[in-house]
Backbone as CSV, one residue per row, in Angstrom:
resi,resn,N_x,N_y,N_z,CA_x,CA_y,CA_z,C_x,C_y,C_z
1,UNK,-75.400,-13.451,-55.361,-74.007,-13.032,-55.234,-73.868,-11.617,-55.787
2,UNK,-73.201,-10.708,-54.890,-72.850,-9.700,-55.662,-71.891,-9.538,-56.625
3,UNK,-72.019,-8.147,-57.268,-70.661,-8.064,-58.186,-69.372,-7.642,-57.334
4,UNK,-68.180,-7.956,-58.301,-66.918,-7.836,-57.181,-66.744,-5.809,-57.547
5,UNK,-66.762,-5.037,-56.003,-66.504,-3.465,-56.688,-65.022,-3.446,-57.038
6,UNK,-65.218,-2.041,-57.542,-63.880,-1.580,-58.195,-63.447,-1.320,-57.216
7,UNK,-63.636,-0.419,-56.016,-62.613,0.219,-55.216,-62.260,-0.517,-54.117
8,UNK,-61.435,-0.293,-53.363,-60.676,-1.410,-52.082,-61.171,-0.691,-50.917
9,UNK,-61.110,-1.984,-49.623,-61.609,-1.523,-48.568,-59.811,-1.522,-47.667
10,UNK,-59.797,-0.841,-46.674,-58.469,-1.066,-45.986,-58.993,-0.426,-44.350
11,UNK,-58.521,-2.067,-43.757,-59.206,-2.662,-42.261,-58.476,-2.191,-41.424
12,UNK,-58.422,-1.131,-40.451,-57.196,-0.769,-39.289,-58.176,-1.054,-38.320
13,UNK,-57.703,-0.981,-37.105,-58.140,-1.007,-35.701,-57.156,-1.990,-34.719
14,UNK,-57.812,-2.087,-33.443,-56.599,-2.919,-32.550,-56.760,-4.228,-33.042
15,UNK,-55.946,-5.120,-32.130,-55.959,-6.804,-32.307,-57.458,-6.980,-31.663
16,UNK,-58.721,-8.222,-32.667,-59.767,-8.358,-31.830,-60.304,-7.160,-31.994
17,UNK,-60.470,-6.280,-32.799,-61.671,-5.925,-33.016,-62.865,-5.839,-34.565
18,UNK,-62.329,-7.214,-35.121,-63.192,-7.835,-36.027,-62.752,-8.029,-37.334
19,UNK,-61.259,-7.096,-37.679,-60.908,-6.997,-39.081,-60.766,-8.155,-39.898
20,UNK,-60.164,-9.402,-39.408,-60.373,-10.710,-40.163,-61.733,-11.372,-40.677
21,UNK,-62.305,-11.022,-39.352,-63.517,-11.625,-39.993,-64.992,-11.032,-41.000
22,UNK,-64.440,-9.764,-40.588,-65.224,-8.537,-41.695,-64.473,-8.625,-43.015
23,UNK,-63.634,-8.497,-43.292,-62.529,-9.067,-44.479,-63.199,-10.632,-44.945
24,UNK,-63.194,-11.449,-44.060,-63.979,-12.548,-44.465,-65.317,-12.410,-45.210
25,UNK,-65.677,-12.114,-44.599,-67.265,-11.770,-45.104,-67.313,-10.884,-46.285
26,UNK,-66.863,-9.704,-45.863,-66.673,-8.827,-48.032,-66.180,-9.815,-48.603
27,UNK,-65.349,-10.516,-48.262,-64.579,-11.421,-49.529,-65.471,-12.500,-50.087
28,UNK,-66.267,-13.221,-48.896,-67.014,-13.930,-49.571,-68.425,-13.328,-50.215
29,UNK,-69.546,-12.056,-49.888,-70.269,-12.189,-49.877,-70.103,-10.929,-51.783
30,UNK,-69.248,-10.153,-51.771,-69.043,-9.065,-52.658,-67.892,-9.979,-53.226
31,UNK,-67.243,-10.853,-53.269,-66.152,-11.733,-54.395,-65.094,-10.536,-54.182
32,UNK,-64.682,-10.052,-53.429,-63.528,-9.242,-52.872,-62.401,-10.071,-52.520
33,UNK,-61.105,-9.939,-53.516,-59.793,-10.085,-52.697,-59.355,-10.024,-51.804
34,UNK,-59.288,-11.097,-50.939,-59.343,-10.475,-49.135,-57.105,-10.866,-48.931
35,UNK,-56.739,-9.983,-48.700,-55.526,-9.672,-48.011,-55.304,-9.229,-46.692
36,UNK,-54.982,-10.624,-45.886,-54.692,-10.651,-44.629,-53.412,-10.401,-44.768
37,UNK,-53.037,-9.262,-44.206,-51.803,-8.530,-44.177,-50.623,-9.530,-43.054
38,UNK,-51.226,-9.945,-41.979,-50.119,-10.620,-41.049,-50.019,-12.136,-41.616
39,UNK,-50.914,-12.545,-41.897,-50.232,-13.893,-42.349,-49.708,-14.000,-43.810
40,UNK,-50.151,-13.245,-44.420,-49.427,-12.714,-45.836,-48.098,-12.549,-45.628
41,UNK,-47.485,-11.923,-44.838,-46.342,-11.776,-43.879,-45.755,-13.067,-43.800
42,UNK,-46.480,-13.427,-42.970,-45.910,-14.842,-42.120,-45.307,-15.925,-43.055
43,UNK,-46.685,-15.884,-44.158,-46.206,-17.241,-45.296,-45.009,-16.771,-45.711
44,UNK,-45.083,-15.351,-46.168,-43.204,-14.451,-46.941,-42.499,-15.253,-46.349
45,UNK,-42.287,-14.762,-44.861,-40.728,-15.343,-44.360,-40.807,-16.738,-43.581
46,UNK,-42.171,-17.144,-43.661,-42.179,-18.622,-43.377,-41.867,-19.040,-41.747
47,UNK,-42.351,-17.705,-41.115,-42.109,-17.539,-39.970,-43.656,-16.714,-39.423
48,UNK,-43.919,-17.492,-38.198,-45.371,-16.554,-37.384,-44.802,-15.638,-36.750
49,UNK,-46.088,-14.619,-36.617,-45.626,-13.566,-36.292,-44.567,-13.040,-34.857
50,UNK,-45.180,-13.604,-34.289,-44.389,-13.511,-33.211,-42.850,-13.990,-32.882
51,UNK,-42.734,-15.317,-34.248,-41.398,-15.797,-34.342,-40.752,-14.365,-35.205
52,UNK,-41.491,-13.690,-35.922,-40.558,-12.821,-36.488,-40.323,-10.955,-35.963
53,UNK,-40.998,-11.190,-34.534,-40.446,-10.086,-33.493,-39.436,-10.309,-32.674
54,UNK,-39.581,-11.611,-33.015,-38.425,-12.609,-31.594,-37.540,-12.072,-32.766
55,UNK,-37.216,-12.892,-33.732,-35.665,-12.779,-34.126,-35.562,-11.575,-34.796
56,UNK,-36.367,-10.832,-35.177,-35.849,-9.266,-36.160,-36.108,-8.590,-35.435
57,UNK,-37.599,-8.242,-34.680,-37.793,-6.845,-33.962,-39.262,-6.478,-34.538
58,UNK,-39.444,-5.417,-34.106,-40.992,-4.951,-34.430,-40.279,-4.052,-35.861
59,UNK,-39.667,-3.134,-35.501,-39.032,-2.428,-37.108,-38.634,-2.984,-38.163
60,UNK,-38.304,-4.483,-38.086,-38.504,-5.040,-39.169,-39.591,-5.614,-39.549
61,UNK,-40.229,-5.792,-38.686,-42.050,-6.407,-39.191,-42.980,-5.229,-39.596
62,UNK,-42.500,-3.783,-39.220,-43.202,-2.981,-39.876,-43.037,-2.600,-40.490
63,UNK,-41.566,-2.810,-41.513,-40.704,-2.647,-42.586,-41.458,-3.480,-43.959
64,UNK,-41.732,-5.042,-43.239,-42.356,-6.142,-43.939,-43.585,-5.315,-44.236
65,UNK,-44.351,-4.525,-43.659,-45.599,-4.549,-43.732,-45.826,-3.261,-44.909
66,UNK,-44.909,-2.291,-44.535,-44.935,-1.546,-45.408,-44.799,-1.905,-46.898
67,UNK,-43.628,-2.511,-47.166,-43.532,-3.237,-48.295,-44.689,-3.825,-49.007
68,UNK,-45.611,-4.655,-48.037,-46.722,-5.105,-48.488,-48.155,-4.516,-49.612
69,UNK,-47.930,-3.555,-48.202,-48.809,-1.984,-48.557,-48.034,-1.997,-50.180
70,UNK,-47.172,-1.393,-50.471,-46.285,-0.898,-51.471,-46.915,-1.255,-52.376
71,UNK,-47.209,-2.666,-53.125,-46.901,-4.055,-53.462,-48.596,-3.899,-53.746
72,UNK,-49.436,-3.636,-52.963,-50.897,-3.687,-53.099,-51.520,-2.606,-53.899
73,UNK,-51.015,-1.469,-54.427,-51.224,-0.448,-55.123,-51.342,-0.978,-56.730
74,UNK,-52.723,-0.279,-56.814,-53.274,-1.447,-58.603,-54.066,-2.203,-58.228
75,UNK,-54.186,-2.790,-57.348,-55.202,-3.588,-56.874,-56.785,-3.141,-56.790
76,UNK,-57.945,-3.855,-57.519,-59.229,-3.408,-57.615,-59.865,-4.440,-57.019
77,UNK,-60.728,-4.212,-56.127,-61.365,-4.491,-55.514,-61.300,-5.911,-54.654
78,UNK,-60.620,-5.517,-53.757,-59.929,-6.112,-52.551,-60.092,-5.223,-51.445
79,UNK,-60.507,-5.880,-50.127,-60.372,-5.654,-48.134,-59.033,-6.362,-47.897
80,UNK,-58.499,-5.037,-47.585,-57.027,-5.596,-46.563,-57.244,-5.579,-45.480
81,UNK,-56.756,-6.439,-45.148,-57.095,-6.196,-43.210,-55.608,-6.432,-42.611
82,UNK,-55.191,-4.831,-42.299,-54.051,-4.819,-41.253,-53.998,-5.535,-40.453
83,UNK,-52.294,-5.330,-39.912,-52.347,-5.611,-38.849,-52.240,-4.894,-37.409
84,UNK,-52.516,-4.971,-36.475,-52.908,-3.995,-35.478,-52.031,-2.572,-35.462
85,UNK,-50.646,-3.277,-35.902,-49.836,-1.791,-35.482,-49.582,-0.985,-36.892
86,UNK,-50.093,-1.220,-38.039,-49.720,-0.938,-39.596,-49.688,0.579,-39.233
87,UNK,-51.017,0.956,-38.599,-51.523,2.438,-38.908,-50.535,3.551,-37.846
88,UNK,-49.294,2.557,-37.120,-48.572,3.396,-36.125,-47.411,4.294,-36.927
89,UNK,-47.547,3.472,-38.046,-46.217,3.853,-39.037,-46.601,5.343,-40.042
90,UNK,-46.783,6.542,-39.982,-46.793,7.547,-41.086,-46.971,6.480,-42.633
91,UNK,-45.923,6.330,-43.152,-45.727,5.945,-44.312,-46.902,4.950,-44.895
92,UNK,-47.046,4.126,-43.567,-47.828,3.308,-43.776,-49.111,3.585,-44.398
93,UNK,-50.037,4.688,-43.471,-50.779,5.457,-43.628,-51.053,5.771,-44.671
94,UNK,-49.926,6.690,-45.447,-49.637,7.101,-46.510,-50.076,5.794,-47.626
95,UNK,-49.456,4.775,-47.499,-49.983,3.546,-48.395,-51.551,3.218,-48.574
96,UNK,-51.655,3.301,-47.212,-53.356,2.578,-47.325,-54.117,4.178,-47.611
97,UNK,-53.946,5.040,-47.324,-54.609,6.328,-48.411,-54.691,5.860,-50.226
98,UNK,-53.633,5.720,-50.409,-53.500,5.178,-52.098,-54.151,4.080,-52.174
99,UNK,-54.662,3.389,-51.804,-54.826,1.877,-52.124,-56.287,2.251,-51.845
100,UNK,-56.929,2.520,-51.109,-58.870,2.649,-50.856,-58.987,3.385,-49.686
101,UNK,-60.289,3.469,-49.058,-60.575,3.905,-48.075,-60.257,3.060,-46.800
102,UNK,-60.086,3.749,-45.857,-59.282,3.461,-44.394,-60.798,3.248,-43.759
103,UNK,-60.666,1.871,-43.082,-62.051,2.053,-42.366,-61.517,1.709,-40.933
104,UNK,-61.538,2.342,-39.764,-61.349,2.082,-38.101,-62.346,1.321,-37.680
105,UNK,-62.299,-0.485,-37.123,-63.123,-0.751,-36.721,-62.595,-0.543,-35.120
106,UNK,-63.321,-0.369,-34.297,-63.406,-0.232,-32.631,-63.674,-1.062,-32.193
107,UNK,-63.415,-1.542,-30.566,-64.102,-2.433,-29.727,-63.857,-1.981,-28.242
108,UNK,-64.659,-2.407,-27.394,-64.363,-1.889,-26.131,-63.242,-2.977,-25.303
109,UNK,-62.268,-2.174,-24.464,-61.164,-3.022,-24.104,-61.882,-4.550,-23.310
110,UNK,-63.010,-4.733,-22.860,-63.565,-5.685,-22.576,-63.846,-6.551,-23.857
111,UNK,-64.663,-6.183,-24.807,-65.025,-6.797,-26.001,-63.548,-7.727,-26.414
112,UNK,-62.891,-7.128,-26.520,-60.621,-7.152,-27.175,-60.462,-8.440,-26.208
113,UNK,-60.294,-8.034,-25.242,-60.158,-8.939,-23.956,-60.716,-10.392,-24.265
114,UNK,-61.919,-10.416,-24.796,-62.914,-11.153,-25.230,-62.669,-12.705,-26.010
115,UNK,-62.048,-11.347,-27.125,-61.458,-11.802,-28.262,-60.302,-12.351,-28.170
116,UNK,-59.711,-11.921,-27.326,-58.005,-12.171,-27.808,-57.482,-13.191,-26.377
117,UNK,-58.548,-13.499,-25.415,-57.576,-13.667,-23.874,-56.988,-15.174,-24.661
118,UNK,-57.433,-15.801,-25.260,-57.059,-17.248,-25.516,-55.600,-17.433,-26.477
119,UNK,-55.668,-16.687,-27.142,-54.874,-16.190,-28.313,-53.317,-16.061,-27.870
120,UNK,-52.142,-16.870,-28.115,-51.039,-16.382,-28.592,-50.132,-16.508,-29.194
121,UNK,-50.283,-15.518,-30.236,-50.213,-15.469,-31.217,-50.124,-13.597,-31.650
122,UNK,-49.964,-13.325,-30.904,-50.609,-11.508,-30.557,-49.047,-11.091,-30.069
123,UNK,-47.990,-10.664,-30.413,-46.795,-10.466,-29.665,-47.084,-8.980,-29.077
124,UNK,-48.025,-8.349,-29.371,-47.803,-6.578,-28.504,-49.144,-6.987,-27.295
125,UNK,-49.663,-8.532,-27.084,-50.901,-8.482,-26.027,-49.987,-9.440,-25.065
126,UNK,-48.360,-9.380,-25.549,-47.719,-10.575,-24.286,-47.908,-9.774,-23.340
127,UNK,-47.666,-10.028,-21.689,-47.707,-9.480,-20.627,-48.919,-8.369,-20.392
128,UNK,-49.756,-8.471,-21.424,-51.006,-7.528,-21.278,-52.441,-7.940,-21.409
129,UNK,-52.512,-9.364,-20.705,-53.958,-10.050,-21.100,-54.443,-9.946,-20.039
130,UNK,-55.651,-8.446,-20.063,-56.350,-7.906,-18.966,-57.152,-6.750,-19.852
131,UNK,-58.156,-6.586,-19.309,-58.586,-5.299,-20.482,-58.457,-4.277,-19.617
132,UNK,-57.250,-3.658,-18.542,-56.662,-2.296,-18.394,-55.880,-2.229,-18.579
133,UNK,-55.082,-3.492,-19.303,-53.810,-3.478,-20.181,-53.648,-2.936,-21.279
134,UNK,-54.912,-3.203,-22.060,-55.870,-3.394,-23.243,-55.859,-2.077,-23.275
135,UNK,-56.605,-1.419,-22.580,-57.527,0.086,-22.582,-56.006,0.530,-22.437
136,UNK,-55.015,0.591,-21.971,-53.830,1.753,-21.889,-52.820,1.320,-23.348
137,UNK,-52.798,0.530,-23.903,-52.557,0.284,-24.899,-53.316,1.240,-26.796
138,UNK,-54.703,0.639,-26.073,-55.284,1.238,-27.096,-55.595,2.820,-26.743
139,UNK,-55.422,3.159,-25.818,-55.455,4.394,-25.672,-54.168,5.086,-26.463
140,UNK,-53.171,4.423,-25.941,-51.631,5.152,-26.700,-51.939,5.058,-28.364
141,UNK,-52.778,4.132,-28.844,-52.584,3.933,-30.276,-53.921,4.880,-30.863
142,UNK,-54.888,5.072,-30.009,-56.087,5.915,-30.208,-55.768,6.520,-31.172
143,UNK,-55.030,7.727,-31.236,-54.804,9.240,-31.947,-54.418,8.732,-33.249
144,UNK,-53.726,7.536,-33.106,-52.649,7.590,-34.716,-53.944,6.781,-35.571
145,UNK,-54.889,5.809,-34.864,-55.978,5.328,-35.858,-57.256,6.270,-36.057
146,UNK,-56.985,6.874,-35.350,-58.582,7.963,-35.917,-57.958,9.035,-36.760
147,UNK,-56.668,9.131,-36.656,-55.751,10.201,-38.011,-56.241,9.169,-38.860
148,UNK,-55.821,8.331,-39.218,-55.799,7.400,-40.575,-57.105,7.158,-41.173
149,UNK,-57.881,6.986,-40.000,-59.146,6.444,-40.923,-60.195,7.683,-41.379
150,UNK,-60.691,7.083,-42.678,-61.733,7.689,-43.471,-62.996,7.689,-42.754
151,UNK,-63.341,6.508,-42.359,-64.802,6.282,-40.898,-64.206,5.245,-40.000
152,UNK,-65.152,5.671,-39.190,-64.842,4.965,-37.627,-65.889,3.723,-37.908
153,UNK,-66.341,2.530,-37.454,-67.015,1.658,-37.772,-66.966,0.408,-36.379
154,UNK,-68.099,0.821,-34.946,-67.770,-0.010,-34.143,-68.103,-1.011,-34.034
155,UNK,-67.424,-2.252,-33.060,-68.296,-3.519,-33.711,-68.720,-4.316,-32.518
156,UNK,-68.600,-3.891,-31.614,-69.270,-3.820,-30.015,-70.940,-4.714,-30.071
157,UNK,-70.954,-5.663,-29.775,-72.457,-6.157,-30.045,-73.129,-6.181,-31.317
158,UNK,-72.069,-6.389,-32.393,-72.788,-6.390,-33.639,-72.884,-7.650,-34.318
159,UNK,-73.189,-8.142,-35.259,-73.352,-9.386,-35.831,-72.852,-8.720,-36.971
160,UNK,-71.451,-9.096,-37.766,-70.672,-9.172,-38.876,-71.378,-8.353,-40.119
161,UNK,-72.604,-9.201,-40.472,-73.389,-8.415,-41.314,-73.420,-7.180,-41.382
162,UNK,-74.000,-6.935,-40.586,-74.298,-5.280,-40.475,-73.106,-4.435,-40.407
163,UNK,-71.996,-4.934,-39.717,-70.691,-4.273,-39.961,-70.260,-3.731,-41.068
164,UNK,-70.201,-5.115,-41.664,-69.987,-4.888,-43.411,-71.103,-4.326,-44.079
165,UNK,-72.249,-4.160,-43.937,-73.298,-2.879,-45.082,-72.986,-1.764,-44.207
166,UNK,-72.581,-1.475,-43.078,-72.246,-0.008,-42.511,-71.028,0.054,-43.362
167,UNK,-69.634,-0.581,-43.369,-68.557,-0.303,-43.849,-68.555,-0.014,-45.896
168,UNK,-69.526,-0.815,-46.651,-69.609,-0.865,-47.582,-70.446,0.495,-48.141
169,UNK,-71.799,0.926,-47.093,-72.415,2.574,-47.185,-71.660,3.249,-46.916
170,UNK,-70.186,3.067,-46.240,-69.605,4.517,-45.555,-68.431,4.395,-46.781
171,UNK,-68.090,3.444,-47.103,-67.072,3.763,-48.620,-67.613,3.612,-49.487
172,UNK,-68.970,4.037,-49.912,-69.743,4.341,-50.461,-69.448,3.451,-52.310
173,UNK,-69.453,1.809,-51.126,-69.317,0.618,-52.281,-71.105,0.249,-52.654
174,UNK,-71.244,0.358,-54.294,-72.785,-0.263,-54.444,-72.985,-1.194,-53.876
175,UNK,-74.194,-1.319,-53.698,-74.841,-2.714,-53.232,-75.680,-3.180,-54.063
């Protein structure tokens, strides 16, 4: 078992491209605080996510999220793993800068597709379960996650492991 590090990891990228389960894995394998940002959410208002776009809106779920962020500052050695749209928000940004390094994981809109066609539970993949739905989506969100992140980290044919010692060498967490 490793030791738990001091500094925090913080997970952006689209829906489906690995952040839960890379968060899983630091948490179990480095004893890392793992903060799943959307269901962290969800338990708050006791509502899933998608029940809480239906009745508030997306500006209030990214209101929730910010707050979260807020709220996570002080925290040593913990992986947050956003949620897909955290990194659309400036401020947000601004949060997960303070809190650790920003890591972008990637996937190809096929890989996403992959991941997510079964899934709903995803309120920004309603009416878009196709990967040229996918690809024009993540294209619009492209610019605002490669601003945010510290490294890019793809996960396209990878096995988890290796994700996490690429992500843990590039925030340059001991091993």
């Amino acid at each position: 078992m490793n030791q738990k590090p001091e500094k925090n990891i913080v997970l952006i990228g689209f829906m489906g491209c690995g952040k839960s389960s890379v968060a899983e894995m630091l948490g179990n394998e480095w004893r890392m605080d793992v903060v799943e940002m959307d269901r962290m959410i969800s338990e708050q208002q006791g509502l899933s996510i998608p029940e809480i776009f239906d009745r508030f809106g997306e500006e209030y779920f990214r209101d929730l999220e910010t707050a979260l962020l807020k709220k996570l500052r002080g925290r040593h050695g913990c992986v947050v793993s956003c949620g897909g749209g955290a990194p659309l928000r400036e401020e947000n940004v601004s949060e997960m800068k303070k809190i650790g390094q920003v890591i972008l994981l990637t996937a190809s809109p096929e890989t996403i597709y992959a991941r997510t066609s079964d899934s709903n539970d995803r309120p920004n993949l309603k009416n878009r379960k196709s990967p040229e739905a996918i690809a024009e989506l993540l294209e619009q969100r492209r610019p605002k996650y490669e601003a945010a992140a510290d490294h890019i980290v793809a996960t396209d044919g990878r096995i988890i492991s290796d994700i996490c010692e690429e992500i843990l060498r590039l925030a340059e967490i001991d091993e």
